[in-house]
ZAMARGU-4260 file (C-alpha; in steps of 0.2 Angstrom, whole numbers, plus 5000, padded with zeros to 4 digits):
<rodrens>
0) 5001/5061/4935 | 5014/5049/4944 | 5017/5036/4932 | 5020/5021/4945 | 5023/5022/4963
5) 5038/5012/4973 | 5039/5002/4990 | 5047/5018/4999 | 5030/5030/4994 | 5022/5014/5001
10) 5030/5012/5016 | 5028/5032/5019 | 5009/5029/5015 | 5009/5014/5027 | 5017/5027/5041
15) 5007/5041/5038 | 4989/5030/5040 | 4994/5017/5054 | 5010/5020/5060 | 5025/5009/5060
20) 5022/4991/5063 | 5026/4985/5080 | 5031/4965/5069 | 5043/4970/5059 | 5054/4986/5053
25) 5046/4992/5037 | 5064/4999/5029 | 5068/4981/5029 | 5064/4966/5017 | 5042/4966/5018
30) 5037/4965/5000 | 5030/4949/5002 | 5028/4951/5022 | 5006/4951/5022 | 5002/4966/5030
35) 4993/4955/5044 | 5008/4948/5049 | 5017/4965/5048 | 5004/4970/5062 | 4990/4980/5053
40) 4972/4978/5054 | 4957/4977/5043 | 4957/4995/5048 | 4973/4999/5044 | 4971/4995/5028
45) 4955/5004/5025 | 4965/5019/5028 | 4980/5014/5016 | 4965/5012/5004 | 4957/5028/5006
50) 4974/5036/5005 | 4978/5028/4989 | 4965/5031/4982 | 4968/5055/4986 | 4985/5053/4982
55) 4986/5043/4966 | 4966/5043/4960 | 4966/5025/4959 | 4952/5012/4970 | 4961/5000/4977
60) 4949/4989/4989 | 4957/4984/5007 | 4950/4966/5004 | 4963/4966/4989 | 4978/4973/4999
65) 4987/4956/5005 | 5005/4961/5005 | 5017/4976/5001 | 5021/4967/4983 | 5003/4964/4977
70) 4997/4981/4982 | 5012/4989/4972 | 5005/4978/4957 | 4987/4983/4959 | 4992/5002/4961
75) 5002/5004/4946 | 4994/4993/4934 | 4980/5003/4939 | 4989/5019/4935 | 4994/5010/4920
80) 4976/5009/4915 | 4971/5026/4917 | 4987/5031/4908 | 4983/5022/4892
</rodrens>
């Protein structure tokens, strides 16, 4: 089981479920960039969900996905947790 997960497995999660953002270039600084402002819908984030939740068995609810930061910290505390 992966321990904790980094911004660039995010960003890659990002691309593979909605694509690169037409806002901003997602190798660049976007931890605490919210992913509305990044250009990605409610949608969007459903999907990053849903794929966090196959790749790393952990819920992590859309409505809680704000930024790139926060959703690193609810991922791998949550990782964390099962862990312990």
């Amino acid at each position: 089981m992966v321990s904790h997960i980094s911004l660039p497995r995010l960003v890659q999660i990002i691309r593979e479920c909605a694509g690169d953002s037409d806002e901003q270039d997602l190798d660049g600084d976007i931890l605490d960039v919210t992913f509305q402002d990044l250009g990605y819908d409610s949608l969007a984030l459903l999907e990053i969900s849903a794929k966090i939740e196959q790749d790393f068995g952990v819920s992590v609810p859309e409505g809680e996905i704000k930024t790139p930061r926060n959703t690193l910290q609810l991922i791998n505390s949550k990782i964390t947790e099962e862990v312990a």
